[in-house]
Z-matrix of the N, CA and C atoms (Angstrom, degrees):
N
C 1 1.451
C 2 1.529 1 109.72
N 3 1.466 2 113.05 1 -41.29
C 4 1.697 3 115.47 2 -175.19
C 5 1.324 4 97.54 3 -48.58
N 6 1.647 5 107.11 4 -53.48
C 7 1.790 6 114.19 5 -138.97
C 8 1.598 7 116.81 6 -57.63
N 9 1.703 8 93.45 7 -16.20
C 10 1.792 9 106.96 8 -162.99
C 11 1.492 10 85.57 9 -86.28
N 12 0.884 11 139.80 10 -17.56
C 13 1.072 12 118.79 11 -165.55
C 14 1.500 13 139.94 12 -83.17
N 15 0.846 14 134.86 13 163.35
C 16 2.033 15 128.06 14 -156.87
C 17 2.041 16 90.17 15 -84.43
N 18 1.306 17 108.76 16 144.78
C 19 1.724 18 99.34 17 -179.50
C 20 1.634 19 102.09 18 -76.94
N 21 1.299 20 119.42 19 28.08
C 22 1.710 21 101.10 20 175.18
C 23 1.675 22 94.57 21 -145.73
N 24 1.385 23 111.67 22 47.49
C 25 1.613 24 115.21 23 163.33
C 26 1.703 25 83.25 24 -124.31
N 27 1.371 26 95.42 25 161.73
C 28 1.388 27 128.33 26 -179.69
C 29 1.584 28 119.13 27 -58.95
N 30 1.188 29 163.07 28 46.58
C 31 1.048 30 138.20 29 -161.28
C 32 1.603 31 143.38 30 -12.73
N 33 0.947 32 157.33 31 160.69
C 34 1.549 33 143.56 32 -137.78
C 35 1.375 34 87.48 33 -118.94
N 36 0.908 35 149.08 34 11.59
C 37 1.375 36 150.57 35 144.79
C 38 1.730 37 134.42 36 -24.90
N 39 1.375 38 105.54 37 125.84
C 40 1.515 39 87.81 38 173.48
C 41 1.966 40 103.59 39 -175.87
N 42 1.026 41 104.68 40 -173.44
C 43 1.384 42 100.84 41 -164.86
C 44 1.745 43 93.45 42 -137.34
N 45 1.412 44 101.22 43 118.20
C 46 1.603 45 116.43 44 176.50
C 47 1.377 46 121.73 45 -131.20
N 48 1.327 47 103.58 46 117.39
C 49 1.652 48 121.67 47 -170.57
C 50 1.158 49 120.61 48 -124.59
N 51 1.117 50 143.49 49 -173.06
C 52 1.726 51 145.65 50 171.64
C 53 1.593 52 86.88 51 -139.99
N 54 1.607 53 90.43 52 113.33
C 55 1.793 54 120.78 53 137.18
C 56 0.969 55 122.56 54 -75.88
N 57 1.862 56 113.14 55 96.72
C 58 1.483 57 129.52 56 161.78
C 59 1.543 58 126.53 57 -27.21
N 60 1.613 59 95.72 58 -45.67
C 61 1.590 60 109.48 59 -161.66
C 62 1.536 61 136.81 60 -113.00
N 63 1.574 62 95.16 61 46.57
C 64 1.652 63 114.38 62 -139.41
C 65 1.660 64 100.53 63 -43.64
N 66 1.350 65 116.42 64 -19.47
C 67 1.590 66 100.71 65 -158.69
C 68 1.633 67 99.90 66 -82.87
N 69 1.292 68 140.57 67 -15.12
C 70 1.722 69 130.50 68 134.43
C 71 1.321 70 136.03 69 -13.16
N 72 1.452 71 92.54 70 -65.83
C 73 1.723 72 93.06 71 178.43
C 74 1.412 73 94.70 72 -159.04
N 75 1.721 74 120.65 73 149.43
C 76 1.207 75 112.50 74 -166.14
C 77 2.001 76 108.67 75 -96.99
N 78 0.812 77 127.73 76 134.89
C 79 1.836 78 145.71 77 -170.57
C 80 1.516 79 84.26 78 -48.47
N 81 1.643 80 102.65 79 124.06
C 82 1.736 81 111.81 80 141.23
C 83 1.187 82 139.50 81 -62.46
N 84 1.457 83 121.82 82 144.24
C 85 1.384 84 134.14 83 -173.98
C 86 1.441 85 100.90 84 -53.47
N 87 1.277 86 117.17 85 152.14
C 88 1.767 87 117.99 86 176.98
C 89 1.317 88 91.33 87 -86.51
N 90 1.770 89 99.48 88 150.55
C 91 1.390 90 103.94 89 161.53
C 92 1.944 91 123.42 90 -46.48
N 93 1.129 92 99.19 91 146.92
C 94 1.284 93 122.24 92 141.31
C 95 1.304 94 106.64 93 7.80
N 96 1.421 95 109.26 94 -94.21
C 97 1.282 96 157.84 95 -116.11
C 98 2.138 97 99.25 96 -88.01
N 99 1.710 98 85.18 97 -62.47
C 100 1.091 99 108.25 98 -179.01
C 101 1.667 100 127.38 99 -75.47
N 102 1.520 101 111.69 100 -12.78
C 103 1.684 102 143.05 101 172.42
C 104 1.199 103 100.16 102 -70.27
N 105 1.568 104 124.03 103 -35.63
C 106 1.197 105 128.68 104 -164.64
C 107 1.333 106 104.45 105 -100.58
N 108 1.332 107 133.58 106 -37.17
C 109 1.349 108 121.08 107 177.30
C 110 1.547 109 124.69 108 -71.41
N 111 1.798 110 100.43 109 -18.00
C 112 1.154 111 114.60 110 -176.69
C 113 1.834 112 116.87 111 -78.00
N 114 1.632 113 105.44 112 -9.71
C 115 1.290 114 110.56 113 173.90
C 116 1.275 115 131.87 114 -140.79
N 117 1.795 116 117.74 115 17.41
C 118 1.110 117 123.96 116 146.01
C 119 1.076 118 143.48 117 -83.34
N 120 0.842 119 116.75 118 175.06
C 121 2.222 120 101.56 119 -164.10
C 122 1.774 121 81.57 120 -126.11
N 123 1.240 122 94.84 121 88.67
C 124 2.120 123 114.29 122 173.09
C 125 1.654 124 110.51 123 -146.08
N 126 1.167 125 98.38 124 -163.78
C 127 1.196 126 107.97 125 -161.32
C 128 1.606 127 97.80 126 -93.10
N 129 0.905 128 117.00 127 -44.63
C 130 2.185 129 115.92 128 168.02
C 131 1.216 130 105.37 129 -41.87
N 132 1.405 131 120.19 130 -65.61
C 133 1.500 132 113.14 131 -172.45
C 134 1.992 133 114.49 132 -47.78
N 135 1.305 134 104.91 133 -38.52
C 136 1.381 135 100.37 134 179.58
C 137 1.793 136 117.76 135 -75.67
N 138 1.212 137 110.33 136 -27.38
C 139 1.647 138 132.50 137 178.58
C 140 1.862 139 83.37 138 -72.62
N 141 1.284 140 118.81 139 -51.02
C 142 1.822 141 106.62 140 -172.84
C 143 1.517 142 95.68 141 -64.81
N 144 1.286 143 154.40 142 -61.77
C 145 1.462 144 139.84 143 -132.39
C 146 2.138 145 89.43 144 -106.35
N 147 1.151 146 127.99 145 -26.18
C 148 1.141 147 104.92 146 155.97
C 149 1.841 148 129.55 147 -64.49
N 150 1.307 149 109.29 148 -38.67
C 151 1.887 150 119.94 149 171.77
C 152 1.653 151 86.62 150 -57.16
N 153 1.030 152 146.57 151 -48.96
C 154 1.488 153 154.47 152 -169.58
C 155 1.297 154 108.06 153 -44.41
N 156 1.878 155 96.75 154 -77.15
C 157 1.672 156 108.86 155 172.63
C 158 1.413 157 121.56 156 -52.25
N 159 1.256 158 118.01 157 -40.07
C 160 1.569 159 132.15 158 173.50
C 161 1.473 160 104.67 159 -44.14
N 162 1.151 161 132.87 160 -39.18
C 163 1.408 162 150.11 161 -169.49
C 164 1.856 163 111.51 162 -76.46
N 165 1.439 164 117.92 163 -29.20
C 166 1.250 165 126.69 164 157.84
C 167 1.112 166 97.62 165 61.98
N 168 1.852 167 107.37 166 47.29
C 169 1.666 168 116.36 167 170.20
C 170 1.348 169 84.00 168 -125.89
N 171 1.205 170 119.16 169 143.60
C 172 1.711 171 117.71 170 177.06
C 173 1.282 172 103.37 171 -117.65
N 174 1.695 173 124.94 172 14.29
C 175 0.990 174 97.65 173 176.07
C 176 1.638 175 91.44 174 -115.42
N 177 0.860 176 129.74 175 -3.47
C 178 1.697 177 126.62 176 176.54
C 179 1.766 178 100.97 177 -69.05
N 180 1.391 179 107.91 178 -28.91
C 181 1.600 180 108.77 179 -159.35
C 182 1.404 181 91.83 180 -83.08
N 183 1.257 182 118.19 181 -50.10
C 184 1.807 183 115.99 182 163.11
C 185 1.408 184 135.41 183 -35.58
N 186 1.581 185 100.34 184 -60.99
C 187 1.326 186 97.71 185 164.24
C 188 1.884 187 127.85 186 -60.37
N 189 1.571 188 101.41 187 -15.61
C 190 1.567 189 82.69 188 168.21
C 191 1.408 190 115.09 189 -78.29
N 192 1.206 191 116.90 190 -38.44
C 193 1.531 192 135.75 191 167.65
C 194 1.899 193 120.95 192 -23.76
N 195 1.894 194 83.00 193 -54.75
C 196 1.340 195 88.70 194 -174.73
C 197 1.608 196 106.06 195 -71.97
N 198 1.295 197 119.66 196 -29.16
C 199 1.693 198 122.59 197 -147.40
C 200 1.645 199 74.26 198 -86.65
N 201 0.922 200 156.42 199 -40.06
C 202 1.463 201 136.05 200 -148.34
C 203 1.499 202 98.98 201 -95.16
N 204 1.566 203 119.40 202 -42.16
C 205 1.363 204 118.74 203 169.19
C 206 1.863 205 112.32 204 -39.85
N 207 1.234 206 89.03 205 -55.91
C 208 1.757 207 99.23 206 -170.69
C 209 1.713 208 115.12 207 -57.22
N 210 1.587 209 93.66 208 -28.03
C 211 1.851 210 104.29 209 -173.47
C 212 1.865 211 96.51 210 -78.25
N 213 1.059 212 78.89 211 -31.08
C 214 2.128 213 92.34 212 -179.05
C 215 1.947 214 120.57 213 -53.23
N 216 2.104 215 91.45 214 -36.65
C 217 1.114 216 85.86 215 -147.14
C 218 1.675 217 82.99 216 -113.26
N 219 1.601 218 115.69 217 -6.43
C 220 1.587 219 96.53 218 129.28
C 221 0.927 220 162.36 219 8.21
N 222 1.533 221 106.37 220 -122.91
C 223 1.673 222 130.48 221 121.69
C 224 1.577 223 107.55 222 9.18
N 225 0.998 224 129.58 223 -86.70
C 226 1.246 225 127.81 224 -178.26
C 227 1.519 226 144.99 225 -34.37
N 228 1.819 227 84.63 226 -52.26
C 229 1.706 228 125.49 227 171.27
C 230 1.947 229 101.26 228 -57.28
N 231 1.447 230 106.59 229 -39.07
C 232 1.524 231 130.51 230 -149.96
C 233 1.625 232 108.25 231 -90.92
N 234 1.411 233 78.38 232 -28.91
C 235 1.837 234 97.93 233 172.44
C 236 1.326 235 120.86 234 -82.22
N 237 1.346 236 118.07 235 -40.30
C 238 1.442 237 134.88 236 -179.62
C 239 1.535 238 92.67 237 -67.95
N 240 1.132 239 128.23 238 -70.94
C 241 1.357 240 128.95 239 -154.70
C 242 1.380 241 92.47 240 -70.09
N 243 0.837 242 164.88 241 21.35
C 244 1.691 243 154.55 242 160.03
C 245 1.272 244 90.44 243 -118.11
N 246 1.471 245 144.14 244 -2.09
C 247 1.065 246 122.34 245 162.04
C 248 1.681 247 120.55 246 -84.14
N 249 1.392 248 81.62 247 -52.26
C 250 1.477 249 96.66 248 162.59
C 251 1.412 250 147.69 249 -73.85
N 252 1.615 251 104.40 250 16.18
C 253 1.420 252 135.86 251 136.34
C 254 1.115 253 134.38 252 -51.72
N 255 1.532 254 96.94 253 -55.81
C 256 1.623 255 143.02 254 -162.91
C 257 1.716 256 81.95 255 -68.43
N 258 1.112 257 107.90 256 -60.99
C 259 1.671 258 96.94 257 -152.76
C 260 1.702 259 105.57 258 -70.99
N 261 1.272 260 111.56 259 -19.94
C 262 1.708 261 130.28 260 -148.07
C 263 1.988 262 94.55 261 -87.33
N 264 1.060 263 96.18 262 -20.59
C 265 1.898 264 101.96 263 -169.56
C 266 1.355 265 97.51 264 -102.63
């Protein structure tokens, strides 16, 4: 994925952790970059949860699992209710 890339784009890089102690300092927005791989149905998103599994943490590979489920079931929730707007006006 790096190699295709032009030498003056960003690399896909990034650093993801869980802050225990949110009332310290409040958690940054995820990149861009990485928001997007986490909720398209492509070929990154599957290259992200295999680099995941590769890692032989099962719970990092979960949590991508879960966050895309949740963006999924969204979407859905988000869909209904604009329908059911739609019909209500």
């Amino acid at each position: 994925m790096l190699l295709e890339q032009k030498t003056e784009e960003t690399p896909y890089i990034t650093s993801i952790y869980v802050q225990f102690n949110y009332a310290d300092k409040p958690t940054e927005a995820l990149p861009y970059w990485l928001a997007e791989m986490l909720i398209g149905p492509n070929l990154a998103y599957h290259m992200l949860l295999k680099a995941a599994n590769d890692l032989s943490n099962w719970g990092i590979y979960m949590d991508l699992i879960h966050y895309r489920n949740y963006d999924n079931e969204h979407r859905n929730l988000t869909s209904q209710h604009n329908i059911l707007s739609g019909q209500l006006q």
